[in-house]
N, C-alpha and C positions, 0 to 999 in steps of 0.2 A: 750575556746570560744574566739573567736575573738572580738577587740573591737568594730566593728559593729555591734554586735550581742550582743553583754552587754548593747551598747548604746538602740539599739531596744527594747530589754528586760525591762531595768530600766522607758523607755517613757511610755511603755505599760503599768505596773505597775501604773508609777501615771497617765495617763489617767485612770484606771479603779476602780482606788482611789479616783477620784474626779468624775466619770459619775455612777459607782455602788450609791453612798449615795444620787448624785443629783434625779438617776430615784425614787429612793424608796420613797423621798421625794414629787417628783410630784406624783406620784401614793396616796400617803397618800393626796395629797390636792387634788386629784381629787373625789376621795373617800367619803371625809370629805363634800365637795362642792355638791354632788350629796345628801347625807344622809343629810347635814344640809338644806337642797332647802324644802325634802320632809318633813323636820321636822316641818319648816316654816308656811308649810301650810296647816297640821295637826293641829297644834298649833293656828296659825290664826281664821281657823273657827271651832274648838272648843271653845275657848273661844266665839266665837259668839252665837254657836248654846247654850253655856249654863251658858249665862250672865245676862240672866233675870230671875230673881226672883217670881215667879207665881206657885202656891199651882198647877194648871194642865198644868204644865211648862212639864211635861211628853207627856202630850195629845198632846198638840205642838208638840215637839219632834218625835211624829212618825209619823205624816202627814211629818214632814218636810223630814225625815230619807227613808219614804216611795218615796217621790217627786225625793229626791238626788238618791235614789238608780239606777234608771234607767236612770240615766244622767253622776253621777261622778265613778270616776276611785279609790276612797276612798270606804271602807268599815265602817260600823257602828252597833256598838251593846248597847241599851239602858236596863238598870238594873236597878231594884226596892230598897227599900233600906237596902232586904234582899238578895241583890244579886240576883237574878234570873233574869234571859234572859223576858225582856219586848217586845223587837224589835229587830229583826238582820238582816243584809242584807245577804244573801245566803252566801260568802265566811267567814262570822264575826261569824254562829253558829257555838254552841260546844265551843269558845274561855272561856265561861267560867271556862268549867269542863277542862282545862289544867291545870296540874300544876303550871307551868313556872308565870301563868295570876294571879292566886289567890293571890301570896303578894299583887300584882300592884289591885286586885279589893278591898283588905280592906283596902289599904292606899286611895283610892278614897271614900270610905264609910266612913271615917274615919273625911273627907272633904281634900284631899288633894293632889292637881292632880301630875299625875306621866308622864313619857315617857319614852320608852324605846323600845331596838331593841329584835328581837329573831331571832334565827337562830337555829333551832329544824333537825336533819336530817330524810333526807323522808318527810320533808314537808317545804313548800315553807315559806321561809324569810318573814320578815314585820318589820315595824315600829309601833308604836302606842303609841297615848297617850289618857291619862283619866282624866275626870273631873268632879268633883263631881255638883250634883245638888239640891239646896238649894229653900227650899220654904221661903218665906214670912216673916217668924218666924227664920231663919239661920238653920233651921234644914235641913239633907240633907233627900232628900226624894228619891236618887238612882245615878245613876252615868250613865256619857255617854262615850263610850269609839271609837274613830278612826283608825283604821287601813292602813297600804298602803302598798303594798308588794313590795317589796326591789326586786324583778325580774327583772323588766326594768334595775332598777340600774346594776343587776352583770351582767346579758346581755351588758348592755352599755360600763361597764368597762373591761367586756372580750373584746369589741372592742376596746376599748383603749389602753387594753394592745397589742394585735397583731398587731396594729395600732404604737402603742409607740417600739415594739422590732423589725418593719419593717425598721424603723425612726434611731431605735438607731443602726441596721446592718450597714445601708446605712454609717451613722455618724462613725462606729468602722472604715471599709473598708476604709474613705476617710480618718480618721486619721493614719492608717497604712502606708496607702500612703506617706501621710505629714513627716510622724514619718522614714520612710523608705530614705525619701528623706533629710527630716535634718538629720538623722543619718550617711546618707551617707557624708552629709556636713560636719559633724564635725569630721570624722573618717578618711575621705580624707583626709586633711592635715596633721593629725598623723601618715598615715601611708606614706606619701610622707616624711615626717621626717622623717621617721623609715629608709626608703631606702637611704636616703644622709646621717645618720649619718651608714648605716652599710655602704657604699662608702669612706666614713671618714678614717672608721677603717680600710678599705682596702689602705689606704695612700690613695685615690681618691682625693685632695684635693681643684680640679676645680669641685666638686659637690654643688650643689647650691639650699635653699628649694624657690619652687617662693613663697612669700609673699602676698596675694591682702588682707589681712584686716586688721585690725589697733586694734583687742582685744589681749586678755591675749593669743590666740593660732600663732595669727599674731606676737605677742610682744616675743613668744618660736622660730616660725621658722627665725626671725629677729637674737636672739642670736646666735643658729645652726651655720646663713650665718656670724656673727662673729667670732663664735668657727672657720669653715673654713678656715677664710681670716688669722687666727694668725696662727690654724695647718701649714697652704699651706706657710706662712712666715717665721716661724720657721722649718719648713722643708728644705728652700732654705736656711735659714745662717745654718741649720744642715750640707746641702751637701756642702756649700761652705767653712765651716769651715774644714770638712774632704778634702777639695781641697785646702786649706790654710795651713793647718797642714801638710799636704803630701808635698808641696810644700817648707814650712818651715825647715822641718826634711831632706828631700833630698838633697835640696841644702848645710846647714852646713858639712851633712854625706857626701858629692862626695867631697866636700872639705878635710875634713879633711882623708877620704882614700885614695883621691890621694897623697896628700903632703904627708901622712905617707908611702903611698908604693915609694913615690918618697927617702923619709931619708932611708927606708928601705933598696934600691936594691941599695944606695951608688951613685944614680945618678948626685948629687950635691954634688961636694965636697970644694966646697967655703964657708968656715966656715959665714960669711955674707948672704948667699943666702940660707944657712941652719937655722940660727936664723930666715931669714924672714919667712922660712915654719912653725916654730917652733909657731910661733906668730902669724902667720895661723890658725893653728890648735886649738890654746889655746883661740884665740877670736871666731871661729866660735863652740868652745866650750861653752864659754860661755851663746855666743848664744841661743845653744841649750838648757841650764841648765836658763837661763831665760823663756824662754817659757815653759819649764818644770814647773817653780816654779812657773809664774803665773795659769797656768792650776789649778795646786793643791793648791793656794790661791782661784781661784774661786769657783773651786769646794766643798772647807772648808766652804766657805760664804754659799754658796746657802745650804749647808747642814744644816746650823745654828747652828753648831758644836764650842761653843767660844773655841778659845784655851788658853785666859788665863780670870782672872776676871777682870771685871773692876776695876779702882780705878782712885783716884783723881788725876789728871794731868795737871801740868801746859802747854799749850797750847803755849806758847811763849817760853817757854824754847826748847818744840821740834821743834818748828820752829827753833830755834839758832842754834841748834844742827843737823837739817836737811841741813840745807843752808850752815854749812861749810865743809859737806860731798860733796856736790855737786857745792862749788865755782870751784875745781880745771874743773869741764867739762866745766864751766861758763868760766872762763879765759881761757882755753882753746880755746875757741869758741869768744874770745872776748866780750861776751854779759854783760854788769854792771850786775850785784843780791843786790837788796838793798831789807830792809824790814823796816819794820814801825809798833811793834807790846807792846801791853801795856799785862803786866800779866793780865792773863786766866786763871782759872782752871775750866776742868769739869771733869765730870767723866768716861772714857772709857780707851782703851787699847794703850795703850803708840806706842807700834811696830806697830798697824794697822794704826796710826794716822800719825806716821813717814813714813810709807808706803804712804799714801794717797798725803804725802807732795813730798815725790819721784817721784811717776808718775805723777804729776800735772806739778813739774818742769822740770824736763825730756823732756815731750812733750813742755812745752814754751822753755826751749832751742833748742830742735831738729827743731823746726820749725820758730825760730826766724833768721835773719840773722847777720853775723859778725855787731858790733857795737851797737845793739840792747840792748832792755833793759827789765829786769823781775823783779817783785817789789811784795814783799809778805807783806801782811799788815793784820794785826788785829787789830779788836776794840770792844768796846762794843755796843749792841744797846737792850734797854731794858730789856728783861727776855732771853736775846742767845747773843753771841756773832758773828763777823760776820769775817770771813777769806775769803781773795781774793789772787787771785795766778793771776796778769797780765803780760802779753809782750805786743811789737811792733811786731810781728811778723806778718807772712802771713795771718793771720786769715781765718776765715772757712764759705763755703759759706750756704747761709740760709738755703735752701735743707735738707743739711747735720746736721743741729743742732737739730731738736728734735729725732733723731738718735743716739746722739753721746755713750750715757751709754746703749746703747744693746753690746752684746757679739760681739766682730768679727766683729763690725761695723766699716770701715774706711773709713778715706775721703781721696778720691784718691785713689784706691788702689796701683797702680803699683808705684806710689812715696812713698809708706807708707811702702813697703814691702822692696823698698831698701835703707830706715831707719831703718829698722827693725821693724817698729810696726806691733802686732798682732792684734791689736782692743781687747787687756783685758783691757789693763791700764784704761780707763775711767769707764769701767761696776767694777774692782773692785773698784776705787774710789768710785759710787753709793751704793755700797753696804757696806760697811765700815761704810758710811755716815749714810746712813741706820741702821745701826748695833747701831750706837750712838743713834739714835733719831733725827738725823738733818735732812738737806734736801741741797740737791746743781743746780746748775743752773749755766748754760753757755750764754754769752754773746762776740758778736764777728762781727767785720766788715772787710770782704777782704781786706787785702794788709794795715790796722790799725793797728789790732790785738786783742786778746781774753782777757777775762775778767773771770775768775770763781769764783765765789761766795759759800762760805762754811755758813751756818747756824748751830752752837750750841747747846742747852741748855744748861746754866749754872748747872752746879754741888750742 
């Protein structure tokens, strides 16, 4: 069943949950309303006709019974104090010799008025109540009994009811309507979401759900249109990574086949001009074997795969130990590397930590110019400690900084590429960082230079 049709289904349900209990209820006061009206006034003028007290309080009684008969729409039947029929209005004989009557005539002989309904089949409904009647002395001296036949009533309420299931057709019809039409409303938008997320899956990723309300169904196709804009994003650094990588691997690879078909066929025979291929060959090796091994450093991280366990480490010692791996490209380049760091220990993995110290300085020298200056500093600052990696360098434009730890993210590409950078070095920094518990942050003004910010927790 379609959700349309579930929706319809479940409305109809509790509409008929809530108008079934409500009709039977007003039937039952309609009922009640008509039967306590007539009870009323049964009850009213009996107690009238037999509230006086007088030894020929009977004799009264049937002038009076006689007068009423050819006026009122009530029945009456007067009895002695041995029961037997004294007066009866033509539709009231015979009530005595019923069954049904006899409790109801000796609790009134007894002095003790009654009321009550019957419904005998094959003969017509009534009401009736009975009242004893007392002479002078409290004795009863017989009982006067009213009648009123309950016909009009089921007449009336046959009209009511075909009157009431006319009323409540009409009401079912315009709720179906209503029911049909919100159902349609909220089933619409579910299934316009259904269609852009199978779009989705077809790589569609310019599919879009329209939005117009502001609930829990508007606040679903609202995510959808975010899931899209990160698929449709991550899709473009998917293919541009597979056009970076291609790019990457080709150009080391045409190098190093030609220089080696060049040592190969004996083209160069100038022992100098054969070391230059040679060291050709072995740098844009390298090359390739750094890209390779960031690859399979990120892809280690994102797996969440530790490769070794944690333990306590002093954080300034690996700095010592990083900075005088990487002075000689430092001097090389002319750029000062000073630090500024107080013992640290926390707790993580030593190589991922020296790693992170790698590509933090790597990129401040690569993009620092001759004379420049990179300064690595630690300190404490309450429950973490705090490491900064600064240069003078080029620094990075605003753009490009809430970018910079996505995969394959670079700024500038075509200067980055012939630096060599891939855009891992920052995203595995994030994730390292991450791996610890820390948090890191970049800071940076063009043509000043970068600041980055490492955050801790102490061990």
């Amino acid at each position: 069943m379609r959700i349309t049709g579930k929706i319809v289904l479940i409305l109809i349900l509790l509409f008929a949950a809530v108008m079934t209990p409500l009709t039977l209820v007003i039937d039952r006061m309609v009922v009640d309303l008509y039967t306590t009206h007539i009870a009323d006034e049964l009850k009213e003028e009996g107690q009238k006709m037999s509230s006086v007290m007088d030894d020929d309080q009977q004799q009264h009684l049937q002038h009076i019974i006689r007068a009423l008969s050819e006026v009122s729409v009530h029945h009456y039947l007067l009895v002695d104090e041995s029961g037997a029929a004294v007066i009866a209005t033509p539709e009231a004989q015979g009530m005595v010799d019923q069954p049904d009557v006899e409790p109801y005539l000796r609790d009134v002989l007894q002095g003790r008025e009654v009321a009550f309904e019957q419904r005998i089949e094959y003969a017509q409904p009534y009401y009736a109540v009975g009242y004893p009647i007392f002479g002078t002395e409290g004795q009863v001296h017989g009982g006067l009994f009213l009648f009123s036949s309950l016909l009009p009533v089921d007449v009336a309420l046959a009209d009511f009811h075909q009157r009431l299931l006319l009323i409540g057709s009409l009401v079912l019809l315009a709720a179906l309507g209503l029911i049909l039409v919100f159902a349609r409303g909220m089933a619409l938008p579910l299934l316009r979401m259904k269609n852009v997320t199978g779009q989705l899956a077809d790589h569609q990723y310019e599919a879009r759900v329209e939005v117009t309300t502001r609930d829990e169904i508007g606040q679903l196709g609202q995510s959808i249109n975010e899931l899209a804009v990160r698929l449709q994003y991550h899709e473009e650094q998917r293919n541009e990574f597979l056009a970076d990588v291609t790019h990457e691997l080709r150009t080391p690879l045409s190098y190093i086949q030609g220089y080696s078909q060049v040592l190969e066929q004996g083209w160069v025979q100038d022992e100098a001009e054969q070391t230059r291929y040679l060291q050709l060959i072995v740098r844009e090796t390298q090359r390739l074997q750094r890209l390779v091994g960031d690859l399979a450093d990120l892809a280690e991280m994102e797996a969440a795969v530790p490769r070794h366990v944690p333990a306590p480490v002093d954080l300034a010692d690996v700095i010592a130990s990083t900075v005088e791996k990487i002075q000689p490209v430092a001097n090389e380049k002319e750029i000062r590397l000073q630090t500024i760091t107080e013992s640290t220990r926390i707790c993580g993995d030593r190589d991922r930590l020296e790693q992170v110290l790698i590509n933090l300085l790597h990129n401040a020298i690569r993009f620092t110019e001759p004379g420049g200056e990179v300064q690595v500093i630690l300190h404490h600052r309450d429950r973490e400690c705090e490491l900064l990696v600064t240069d003078t360098g080029i620094g990075i434009p605003p753009d490009d900084l809430p970018h910079l730890f996505e995969r394959f993210y670079r700024v500038e590409k075509s200067r980055n590429r012939e630096k060599g950078g891939m855009g891992l070095g920052l995203a595995i920094v994030k994730r390292i960082v991450d791996s610890h518990g820390g948090r890191v942050t970049v800071e940076s003004e063009p043509d000043v230079g970068t600041t980055v910010r490492i955050f801790f927790p102490f061990s």
